[in-house]
N, C-alpha and C positions, 0 to 999 in steps of 0.2 A: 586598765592598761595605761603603763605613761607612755606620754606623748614624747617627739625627739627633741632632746636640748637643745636651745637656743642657742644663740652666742655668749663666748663667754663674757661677763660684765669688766672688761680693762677698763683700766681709767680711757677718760678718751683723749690725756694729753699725751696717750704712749702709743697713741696706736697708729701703726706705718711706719715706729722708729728704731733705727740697730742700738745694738748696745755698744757702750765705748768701748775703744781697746786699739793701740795702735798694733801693726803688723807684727805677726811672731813666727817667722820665718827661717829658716835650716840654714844661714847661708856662713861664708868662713867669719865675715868680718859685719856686728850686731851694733849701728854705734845709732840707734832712735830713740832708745828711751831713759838714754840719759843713766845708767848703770853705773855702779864703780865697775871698771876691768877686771878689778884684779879678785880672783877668788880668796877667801880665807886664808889666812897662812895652817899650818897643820898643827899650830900652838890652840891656835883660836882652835880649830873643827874639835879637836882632841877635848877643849875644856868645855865645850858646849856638849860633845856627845856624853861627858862624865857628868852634866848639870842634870842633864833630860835623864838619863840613865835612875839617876837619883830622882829626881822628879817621879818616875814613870812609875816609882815604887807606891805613890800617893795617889794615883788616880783614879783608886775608888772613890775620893774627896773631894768634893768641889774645893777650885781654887781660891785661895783670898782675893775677893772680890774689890778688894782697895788696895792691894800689892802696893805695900808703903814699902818694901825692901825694895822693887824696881821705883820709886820713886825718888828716893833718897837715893840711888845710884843716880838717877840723871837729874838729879839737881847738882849732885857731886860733880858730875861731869860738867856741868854747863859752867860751874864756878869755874873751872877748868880752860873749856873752850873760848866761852866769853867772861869769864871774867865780872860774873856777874855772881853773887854768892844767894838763892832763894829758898827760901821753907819747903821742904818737900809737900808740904801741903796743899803749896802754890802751883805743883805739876801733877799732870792728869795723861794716860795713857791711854792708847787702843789700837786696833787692829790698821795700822796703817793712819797716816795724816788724813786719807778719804773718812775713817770713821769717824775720827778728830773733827773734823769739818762737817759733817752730818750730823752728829750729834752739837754742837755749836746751834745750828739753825733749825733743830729740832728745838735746839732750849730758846731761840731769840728769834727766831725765824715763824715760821708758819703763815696760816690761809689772813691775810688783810696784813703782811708784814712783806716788805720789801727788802732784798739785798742787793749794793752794787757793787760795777767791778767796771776797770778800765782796759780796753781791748789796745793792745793784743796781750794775751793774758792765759793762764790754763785752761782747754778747753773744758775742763772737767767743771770748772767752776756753776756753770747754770744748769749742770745734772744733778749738785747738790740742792738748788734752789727749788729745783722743775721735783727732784722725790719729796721734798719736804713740803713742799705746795707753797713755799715762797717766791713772791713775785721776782721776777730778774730783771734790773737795766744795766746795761751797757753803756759807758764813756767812753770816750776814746782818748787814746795817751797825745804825749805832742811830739815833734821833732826828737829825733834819736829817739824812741821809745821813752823819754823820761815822763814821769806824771808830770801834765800842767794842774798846777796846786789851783788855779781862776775854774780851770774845768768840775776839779772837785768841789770847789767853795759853790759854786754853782748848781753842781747836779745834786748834793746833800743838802741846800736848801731847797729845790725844786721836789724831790722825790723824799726827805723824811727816814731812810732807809734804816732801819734794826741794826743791820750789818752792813759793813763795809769788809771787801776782800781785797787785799794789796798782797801781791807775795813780790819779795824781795829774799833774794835775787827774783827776780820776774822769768817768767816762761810762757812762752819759749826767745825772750830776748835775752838774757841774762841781766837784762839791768838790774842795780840792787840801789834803792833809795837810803840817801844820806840822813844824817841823825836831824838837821833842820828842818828837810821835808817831813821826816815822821813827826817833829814836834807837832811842824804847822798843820799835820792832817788832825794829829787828836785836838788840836785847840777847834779847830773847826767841829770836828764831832762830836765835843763836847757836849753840847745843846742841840745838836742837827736831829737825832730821832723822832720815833714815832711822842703822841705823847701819854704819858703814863702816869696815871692819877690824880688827872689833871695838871700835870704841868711839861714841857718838854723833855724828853728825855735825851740820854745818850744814844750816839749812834754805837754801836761795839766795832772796834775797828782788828781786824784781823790781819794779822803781818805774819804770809806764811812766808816761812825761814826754810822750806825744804832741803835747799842747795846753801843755804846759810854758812855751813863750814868751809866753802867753797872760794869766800869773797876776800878780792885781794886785801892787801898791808891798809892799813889806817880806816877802813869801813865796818862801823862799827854795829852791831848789833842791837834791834830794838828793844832785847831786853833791858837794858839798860835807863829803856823810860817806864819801865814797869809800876815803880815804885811810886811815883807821880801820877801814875793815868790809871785809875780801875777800871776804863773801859776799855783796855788795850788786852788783847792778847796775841801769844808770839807762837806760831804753831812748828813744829822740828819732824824730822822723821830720822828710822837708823835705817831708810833704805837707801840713801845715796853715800855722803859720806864714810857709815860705816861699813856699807857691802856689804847688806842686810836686806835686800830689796825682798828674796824670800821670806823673811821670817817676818815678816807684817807686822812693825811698832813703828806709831806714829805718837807723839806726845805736844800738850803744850805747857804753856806757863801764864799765868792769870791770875789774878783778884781771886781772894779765898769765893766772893758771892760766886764770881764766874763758876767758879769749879764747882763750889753746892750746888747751880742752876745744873747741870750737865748733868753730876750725878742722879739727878731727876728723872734724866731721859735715857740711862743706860741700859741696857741690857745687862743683866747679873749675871758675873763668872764671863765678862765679854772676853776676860784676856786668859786664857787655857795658861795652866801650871805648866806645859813645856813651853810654852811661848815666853811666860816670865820668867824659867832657869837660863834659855837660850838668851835671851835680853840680859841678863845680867851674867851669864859667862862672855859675853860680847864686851862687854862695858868694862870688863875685865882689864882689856885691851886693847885699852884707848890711846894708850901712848904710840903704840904701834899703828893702829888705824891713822890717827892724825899724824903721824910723820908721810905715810901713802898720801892724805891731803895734798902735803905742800907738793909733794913731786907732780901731782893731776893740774895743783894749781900752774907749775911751769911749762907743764907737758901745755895744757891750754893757752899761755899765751906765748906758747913760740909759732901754734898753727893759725893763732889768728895773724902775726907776723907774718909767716907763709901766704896765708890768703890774701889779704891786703897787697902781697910783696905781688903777689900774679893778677892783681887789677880787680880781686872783687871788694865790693862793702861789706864787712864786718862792723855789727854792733858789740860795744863794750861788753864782756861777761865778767860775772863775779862769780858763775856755776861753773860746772861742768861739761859745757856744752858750749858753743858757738852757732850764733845766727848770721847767714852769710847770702849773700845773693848781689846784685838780683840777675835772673835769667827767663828771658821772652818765655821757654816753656819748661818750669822748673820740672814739671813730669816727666821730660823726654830726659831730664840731665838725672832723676831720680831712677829711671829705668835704668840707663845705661851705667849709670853705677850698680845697682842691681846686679845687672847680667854681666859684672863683673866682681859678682861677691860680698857687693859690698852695701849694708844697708843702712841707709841714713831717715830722716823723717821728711815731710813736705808737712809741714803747718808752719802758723804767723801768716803774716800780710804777705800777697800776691807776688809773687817772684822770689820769696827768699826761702833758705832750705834750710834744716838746724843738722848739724852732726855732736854727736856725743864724743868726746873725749878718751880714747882708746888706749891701749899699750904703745909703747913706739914702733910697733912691729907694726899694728892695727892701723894707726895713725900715717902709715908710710903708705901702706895698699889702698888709702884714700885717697891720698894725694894723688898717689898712681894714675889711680882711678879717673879722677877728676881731670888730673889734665889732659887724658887719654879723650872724654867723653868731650869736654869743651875747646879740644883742641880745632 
């Protein structure tokens, strides 16, 4: 006779903890997680439904597991976006920038490997550390949210880290680090890592670009030191920008070794045959998508002009979003916008609230909103 089961065996650094996810709520106006607004045009749904259609004729098949035709499109693109020209062989895909970033610290990461990261920053960053059983520390940024580069110089000698996490534009401040700061972080991590085969190694420095498309006139893109640094990489996603948050492709770009380390730790057939036809009838229409950019880009700094114009602190953005505050009890001012439709985020440092970037229609019922609750 058996006896009754015991407890299940969880790890025990999971246990008593939720799972991430911010709020996902019914309400008129959705502006938390940082979305494009705007849904597909019916050019775009039309050419993605006719990709998958065709696609869907193959699915007795596993997919190409190296999808160099979705590669070679978003290298094409990025030559585009930034202005940077790379070997498709240089970019790497997967289900969202989260697998991007998982599979990273699955390959450099792991159990006696350390990853850092400067607070205030994605909170998601130490869920990738905490699943892959890499250690986490925390820095803190300086004045305005910018990196103190002393903070860095400091915590990469003290801690040794595998990885380093920077995202630029930053989230949820929007800051986005200039092309001097990024030099000065890879000269410092050059030799800052763990060490390996006896001698010090690279730290891998990661510049996630999520909101990258986002960042105003003259801030330039880290790809641009690629070519220079093999232990840099620049992580992208098509969920903001292109208003793709659905279809789950996140990508980077790296040192041919980066990309063989990675494929070590993938999962085979990670990216399904509709996900690669959809991804490249997207990419299709890119002209289209990046003209929507500039307009998000204006639409966002006329509300941080607004905000500022009515007495609150806004930090500089380069995304799609704005960080705005401060208020004695930013809960009481996130409810009452709430219970008037309207949902924005409560994260970052104590007092400040972030809103996503909306239509002008969206954008107007904030306002509304806002001055209604803090009035």
């Amino acid at each position: 006779m058996t006896g009754r089961p015991g407890p299940l065996p969880l790890r025990v650094d999971l246990e008593g903890l939720d799972p991430y996810g911010a709020p996902q709520l019914d309400v008129p106006v959705r502006l938390n997680v940082n979305e494009n607004p705007y849904a597909p045009s019916r050019a775009v749904v039309d050419d993605i439904a006719a990709a998958v259609r065709q696609a869907a004729g193959g699915l007795n098949r596993y997919p190409d597991r190296d999808f160099p035709a979705l590669r070679e499109a978003l290298a094409d693109y990025l030559a585009v976006e930034s202005h940077v020209r790379l070997d498709s062989s240089l970019i790497w895909a997967a289900n969202g920038s989260n697998e991007v970033m998982v599979q990273i610290l699955q390959a450099f990461g792991g159990p006696g490997r350390t990853v850092v990261s400067f607070a205030p920053t994605y909170s998601m960053y130490h869920e990738y550390a905490r699943d892959t059983n890499t250690r986490w520390v925390q820095g803190e940024r300086g004045d305005g949210f910018v990196l103190d580069l002393d903070e860095v110089a400091h915590t990469l000698e003290a801690e040794r880290p595998s990885v380093l996490l920077l995202a630029s534009p930053n989230n949820p401040t929007g800051t986005a680090l200039g092309a001097e700061d990024v030099r000065r972080v890879l000269d410092l991590a050059a030799t800052s890592g763990p060490e390996v085969h006896g001698v010090s190694g690279a730290t891998l420095v990661v510049i996630d670009e999520a909101y990258g498309e986002f960042r105003r006139e003259g801030v330039p893109s880290a790809l641009e030191q690629l070519a220079n640094h093999p232990h840099l990489v620049v992580s992208r996603t098509m969920s903001k920008a292109f208003g793709m948050a659905g279809l789950r492709v996140g990508y980077l770009a790296a040192a041919r070794e980066i990309v063989d380390a990675i494929m070590l730790v993938r999962l085979p057939y990670h990216l399904s045959a509709i996900t690669q036809a959809a991804a490249l009838a997207a990419l299709r229409h890119r002209e289209e998508l990046m003209a929507q950019v500039a307009s998000l880009r204006g639409d966002r700094d006329a509300l941080a002009v607004w905000l500022r114009g009515h007495g609150w602190q806004v930090a500089d953005s380069d995304a799609n979003f704005i960080l705005f505050g401060t208020f004695p009890d930013r809960e009481a001012v996130f409810r009452g916008l709430l219970e008037r439709g309207v949902l924005i985020r409560v994260v970052g440092p104590e007092g400040w609230l972030r809103v996503s970037v909306g239509t002008p229609a969206e954008i107007e019922a904030f306002t509304a909103a806002l001055k209604e609750v803090t009035a």
